[in-house]
C-alpha positions in Angstrom: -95.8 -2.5 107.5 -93.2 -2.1 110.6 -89.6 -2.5 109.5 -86.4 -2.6 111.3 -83.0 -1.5 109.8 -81.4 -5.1 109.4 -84.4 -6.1 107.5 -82.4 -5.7 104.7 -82.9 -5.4 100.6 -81.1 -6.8 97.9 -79.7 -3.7 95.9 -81.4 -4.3 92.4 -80.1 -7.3 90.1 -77.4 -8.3 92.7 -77.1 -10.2 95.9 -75.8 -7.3 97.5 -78.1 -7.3 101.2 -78.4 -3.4 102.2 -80.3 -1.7 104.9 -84.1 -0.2 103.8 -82.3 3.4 104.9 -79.1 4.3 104.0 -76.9 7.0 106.3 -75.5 9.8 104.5 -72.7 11.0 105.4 -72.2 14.1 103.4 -72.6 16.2 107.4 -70.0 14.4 108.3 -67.9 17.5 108.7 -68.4 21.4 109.1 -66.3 22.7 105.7 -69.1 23.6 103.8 -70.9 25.5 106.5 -73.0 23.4 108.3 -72.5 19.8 109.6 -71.6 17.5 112.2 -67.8 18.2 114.1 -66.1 14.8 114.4 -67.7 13.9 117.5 -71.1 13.9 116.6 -70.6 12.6 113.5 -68.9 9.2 115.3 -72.9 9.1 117.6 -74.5 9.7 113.8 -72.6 6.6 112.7 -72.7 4.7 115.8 -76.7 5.5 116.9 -76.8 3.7 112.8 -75.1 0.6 113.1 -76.6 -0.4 116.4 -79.4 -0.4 114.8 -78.8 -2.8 112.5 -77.6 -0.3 109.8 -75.4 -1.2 107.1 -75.4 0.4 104.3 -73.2 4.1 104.1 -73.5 6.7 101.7 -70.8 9.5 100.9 -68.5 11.3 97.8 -65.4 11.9 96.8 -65.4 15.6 97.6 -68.8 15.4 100.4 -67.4 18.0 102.9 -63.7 18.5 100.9 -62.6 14.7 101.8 -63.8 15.1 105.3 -66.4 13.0 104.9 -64.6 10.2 103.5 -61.6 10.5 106.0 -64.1 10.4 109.3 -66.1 7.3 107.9 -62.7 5.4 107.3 -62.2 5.9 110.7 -65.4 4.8 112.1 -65.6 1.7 110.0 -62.1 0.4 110.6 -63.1 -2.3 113.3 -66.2 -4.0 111.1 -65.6 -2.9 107.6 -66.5 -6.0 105.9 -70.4 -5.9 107.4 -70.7 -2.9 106.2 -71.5 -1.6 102.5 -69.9 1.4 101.6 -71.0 3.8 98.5 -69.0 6.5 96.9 -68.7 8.6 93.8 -66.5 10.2 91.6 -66.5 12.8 89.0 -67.2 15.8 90.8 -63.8 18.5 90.5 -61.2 17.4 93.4 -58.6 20.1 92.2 -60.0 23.6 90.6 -56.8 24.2 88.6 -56.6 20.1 87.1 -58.8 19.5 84.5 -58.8 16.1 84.3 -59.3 15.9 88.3 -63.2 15.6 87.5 -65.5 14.4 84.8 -66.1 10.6 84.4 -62.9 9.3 82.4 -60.5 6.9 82.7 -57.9 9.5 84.7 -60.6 10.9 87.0 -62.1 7.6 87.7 -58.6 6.0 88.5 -57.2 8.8 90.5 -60.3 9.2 92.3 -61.1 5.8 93.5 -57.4 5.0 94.9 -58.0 9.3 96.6 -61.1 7.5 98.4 -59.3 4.2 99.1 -56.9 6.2 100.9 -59.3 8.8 102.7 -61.5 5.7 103.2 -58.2 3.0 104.7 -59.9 0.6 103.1 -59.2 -1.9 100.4 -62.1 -1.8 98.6 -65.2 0.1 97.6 -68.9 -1.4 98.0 -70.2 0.8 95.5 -69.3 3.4 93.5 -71.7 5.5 91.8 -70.8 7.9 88.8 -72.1 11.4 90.6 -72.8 13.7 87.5 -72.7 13.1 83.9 -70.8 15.5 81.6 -71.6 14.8 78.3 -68.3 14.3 77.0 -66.7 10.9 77.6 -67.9 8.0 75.4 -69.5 5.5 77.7 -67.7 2.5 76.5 -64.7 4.4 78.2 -66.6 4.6 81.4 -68.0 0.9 81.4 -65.0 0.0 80.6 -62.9 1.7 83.4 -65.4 0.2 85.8 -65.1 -3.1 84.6 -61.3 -2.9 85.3 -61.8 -1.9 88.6 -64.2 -4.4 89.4 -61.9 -7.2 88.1 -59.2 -5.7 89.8 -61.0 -6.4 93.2 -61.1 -2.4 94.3 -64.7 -2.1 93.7 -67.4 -4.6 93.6 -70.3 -3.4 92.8 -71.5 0.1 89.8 -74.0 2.4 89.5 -74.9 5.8 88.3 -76.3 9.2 90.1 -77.2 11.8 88.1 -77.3 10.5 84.6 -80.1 10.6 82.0 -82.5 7.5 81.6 -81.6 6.9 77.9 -78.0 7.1 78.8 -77.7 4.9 81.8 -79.8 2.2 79.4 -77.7 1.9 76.5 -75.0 1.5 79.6 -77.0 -1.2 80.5 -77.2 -2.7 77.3 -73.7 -2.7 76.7 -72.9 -4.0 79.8 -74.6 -6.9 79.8 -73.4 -7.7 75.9 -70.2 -7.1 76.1 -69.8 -9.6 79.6 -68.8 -6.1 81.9 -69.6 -5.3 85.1 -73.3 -4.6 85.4 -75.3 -1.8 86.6 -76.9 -2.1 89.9 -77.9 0.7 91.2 -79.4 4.4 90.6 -78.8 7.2 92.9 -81.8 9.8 92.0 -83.0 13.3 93.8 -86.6 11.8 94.5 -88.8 13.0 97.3 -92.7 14.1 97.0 -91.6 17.9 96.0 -89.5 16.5 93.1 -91.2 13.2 91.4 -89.6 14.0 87.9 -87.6 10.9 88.4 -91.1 9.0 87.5 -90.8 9.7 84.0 -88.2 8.1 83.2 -85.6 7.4 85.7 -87.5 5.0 88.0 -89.4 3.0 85.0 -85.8 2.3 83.7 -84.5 1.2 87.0 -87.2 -1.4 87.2 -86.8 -2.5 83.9 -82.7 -2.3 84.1 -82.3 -3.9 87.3 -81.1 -1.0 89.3 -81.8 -0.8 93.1 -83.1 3.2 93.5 -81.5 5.0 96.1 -83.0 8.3 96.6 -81.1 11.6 97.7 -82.8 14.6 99.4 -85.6 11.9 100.2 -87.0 14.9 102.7 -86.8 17.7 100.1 -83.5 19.1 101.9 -85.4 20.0 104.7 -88.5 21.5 103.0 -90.8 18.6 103.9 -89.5 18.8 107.6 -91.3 21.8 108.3 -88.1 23.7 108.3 -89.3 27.0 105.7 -92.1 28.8 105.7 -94.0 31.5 103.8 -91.3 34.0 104.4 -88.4 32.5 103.0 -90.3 33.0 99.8 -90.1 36.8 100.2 -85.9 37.1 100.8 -83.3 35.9 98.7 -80.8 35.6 102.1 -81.7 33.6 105.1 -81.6 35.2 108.4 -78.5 35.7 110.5 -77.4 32.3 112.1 -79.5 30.0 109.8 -76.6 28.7 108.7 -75.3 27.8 104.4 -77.6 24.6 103.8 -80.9 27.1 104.2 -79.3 29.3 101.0 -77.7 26.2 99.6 -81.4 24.7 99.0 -82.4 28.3 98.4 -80.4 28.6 95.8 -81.6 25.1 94.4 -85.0 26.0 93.9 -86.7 24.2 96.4 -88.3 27.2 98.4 -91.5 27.6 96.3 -95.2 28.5 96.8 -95.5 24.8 95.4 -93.2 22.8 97.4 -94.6 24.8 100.6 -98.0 23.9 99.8 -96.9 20.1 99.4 -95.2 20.4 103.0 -98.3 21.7 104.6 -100.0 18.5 103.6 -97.3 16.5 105.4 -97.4 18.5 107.9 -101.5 17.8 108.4 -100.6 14.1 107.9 -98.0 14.5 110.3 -100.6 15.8 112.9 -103.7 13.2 112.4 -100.9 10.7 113.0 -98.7 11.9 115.6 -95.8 11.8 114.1 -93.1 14.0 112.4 -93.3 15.4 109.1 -89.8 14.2 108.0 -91.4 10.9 109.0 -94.3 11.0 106.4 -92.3 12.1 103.5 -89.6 9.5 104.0 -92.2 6.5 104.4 -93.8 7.9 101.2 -91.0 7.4 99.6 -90.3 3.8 101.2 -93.4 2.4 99.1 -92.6 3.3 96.2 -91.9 0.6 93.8 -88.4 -0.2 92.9 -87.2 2.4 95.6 -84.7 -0.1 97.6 -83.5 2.5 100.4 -83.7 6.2 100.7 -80.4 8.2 101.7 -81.2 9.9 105.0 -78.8 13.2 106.3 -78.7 14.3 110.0 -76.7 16.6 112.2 -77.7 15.6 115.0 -78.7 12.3 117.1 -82.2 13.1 117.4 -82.7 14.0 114.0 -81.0 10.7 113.1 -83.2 8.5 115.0 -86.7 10.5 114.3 -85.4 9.7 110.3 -85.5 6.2 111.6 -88.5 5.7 112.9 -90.2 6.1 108.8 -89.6 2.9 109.5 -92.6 2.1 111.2 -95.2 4.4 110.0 -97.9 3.4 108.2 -99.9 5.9 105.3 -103.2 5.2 104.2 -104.7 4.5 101.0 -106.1 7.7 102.1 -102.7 9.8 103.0 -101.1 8.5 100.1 -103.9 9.8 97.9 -103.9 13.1 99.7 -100.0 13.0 99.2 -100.6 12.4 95.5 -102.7 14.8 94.2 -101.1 17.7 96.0 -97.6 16.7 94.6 -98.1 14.8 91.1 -96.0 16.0 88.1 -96.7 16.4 84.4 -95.7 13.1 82.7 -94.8 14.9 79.4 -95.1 13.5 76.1 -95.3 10.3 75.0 -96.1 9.3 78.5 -99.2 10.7 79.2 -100.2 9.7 74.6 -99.3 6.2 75.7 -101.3 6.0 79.2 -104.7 8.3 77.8 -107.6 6.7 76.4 -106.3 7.2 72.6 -103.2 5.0 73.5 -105.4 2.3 74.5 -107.3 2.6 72.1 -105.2 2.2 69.2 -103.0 -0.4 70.3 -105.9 -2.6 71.9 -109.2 -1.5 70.9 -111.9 -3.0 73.2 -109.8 -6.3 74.0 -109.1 -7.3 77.5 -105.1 -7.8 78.0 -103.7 -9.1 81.2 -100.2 -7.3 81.1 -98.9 -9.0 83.9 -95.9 -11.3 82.8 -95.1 -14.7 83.8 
């Protein structure tokens, strides 16, 4: 089904109206070796919102604060039609040890280092970016609460956190009368479905709205490697950081390749771009409210867009499936087999469907 960018989506158990694709903004900027220059980045933003767009995606240290400074600037003339989701946690200062993690000081001294880099009053959303393992996550629920009630941010979420501990979260959350939970901000794309074993069935059940990063496999599914990246360890001269950064991440592989040829076929039959075919795949997946898109450049920006409107098959999304379906792992695949069934229901007929 055709949509348009101000069809919008409520962002999991809120009221919060977002845009079916997000715009992320972490090219905004060249500091890490490959980006948009301030100029480009303004069309990225602009070609977005006149389009209906709404809802914008960066990080507290996307692009060393560059990110955040640029879309302050672009958003300063309609900032309250426009959601705005950042992060904190990730190390602003190498030689302060308290400038990362998610506690109380970093979360504090972070937000009100993005309200300022941001020249705005308030945050949309604000996502904790990575877990640590080491703050107690009544202090985190806690902090967020505060900031909520305080006005500076409205709405919480989580990035990359585990299932079990972003459900307790939850849980606590909702008895103690704090802040809610509404969103999760997983890598999901069909060359890394791991977020289907636990992730994405406790967003659905928690209430979180799933925003996807790297919805395109960081380029993999756009066609952009080939067979010989798979035999260096360096890309080639002018190529640029983001090929070794995704390199380095594991993403080149005689698997993912094979997953991107598919697209790439799809892509064909249908006259579209591969990009295109992964990032509508990821559009019908249950629960998934809007996948974060990245672009350079203008026309990357708008073919993203047009996902929008492309149609798979029962057939393409079969195709799409079997090439790129992951282990569920143990006791997901007990609880789903025949023996699961079995002993739990025997041969009685269950409607599991609730009212």
């Amino acid at each position: 089904m055709s949509q348009t960018l101000d069809t919008y989506r409520l962002l999991g158990r809120s009221g919060l109206r977002v845009s079916p694709l997000a715009l992320g903004t972490a090219t905004f900027g060249t500091e890490w070796g490959w980006g948009a220059e301030k100029d480009q980045a303004r069309t990225l933003f602009d070609r977005y919102v006149e389009r209906g767009g709404n809802f914008l995606d960066t990080a507290s240290t996307y692009t060393d604060g560059s990110s955040e400074r640029m879309l302050g600037e672009f958003i300063r003339d309609q900032r309250d039609r426009l959601v705005v989701a950042t992060k904190y946690t990730t190390l602003r200062q190498a030689d302060d040890p308290n400038s990362g993690g998610p506690h109380r000081k970093s979360l504090f001294a972070s937000v009100e280092a993005s309200l300022r880099r941001l020249d705005t009053d308030y945050i949309d959303l604000l996502h904790l970016h990575v877990w640590d393992f080491t703050t107690p996550v009544e202090e985190v629920l806690r902090g967020l609460d505060d900031l909520v009630r305080a006005g500076k941010v409205l709405y919480v979420g989580m990035s990359n956190v585990p299932a079990w501990e972003i459900s307790r979260m939850q849980a606590i959350a909702d008895l103690r009368g704090w802040a809610p939970l509404v969103a999760l901000q997983p890598e999901y794309s069909l060359i890394n479905r791991t977020a289907e074993r636990d992730l994405l069935p406790m967003a659905r059940e928690m209430g979180l709205g799933v925003t996807p990063f790297s919805p395109i496999g960081g380029g993999v599914l756009a066609g952009r490697y080939g067979r010989a990246d798979l035999a260096r360890d360096e890309p080639a001269a002018g190529e640029g950081g983001r090929k070794r950064f995704n390199a380095a991440l594991g993403m080149v592989t005689d698997r993912t390749l094979r997953i991107a040829d598919v697209v790439q076929d799809i892509a064909t039959e249908t006259d579209r771009r591969p990009a295109q075919i992964a990032l509508a795949w990821v559009l019908q997946v249950p629960g998934v409210t809007a996948p974060v898109i990245g672009a350079r450049t203008a026309e990357q920006l708008l073919g993203n867009l047009e996902a929008l409107h492309v149609d798979l098959t029962d057939e393409h999304l079969a195709r799409l499936d079997a090439v790129s379906a992951v282990d569920l792992g143990y006791p997901h695949d007990l609880l789903a087999g025949d023996h699961g069934r079995t002993v739990t229901a025997g041969d009685l007929r269950i409607d599991k469907r609730r009212p």
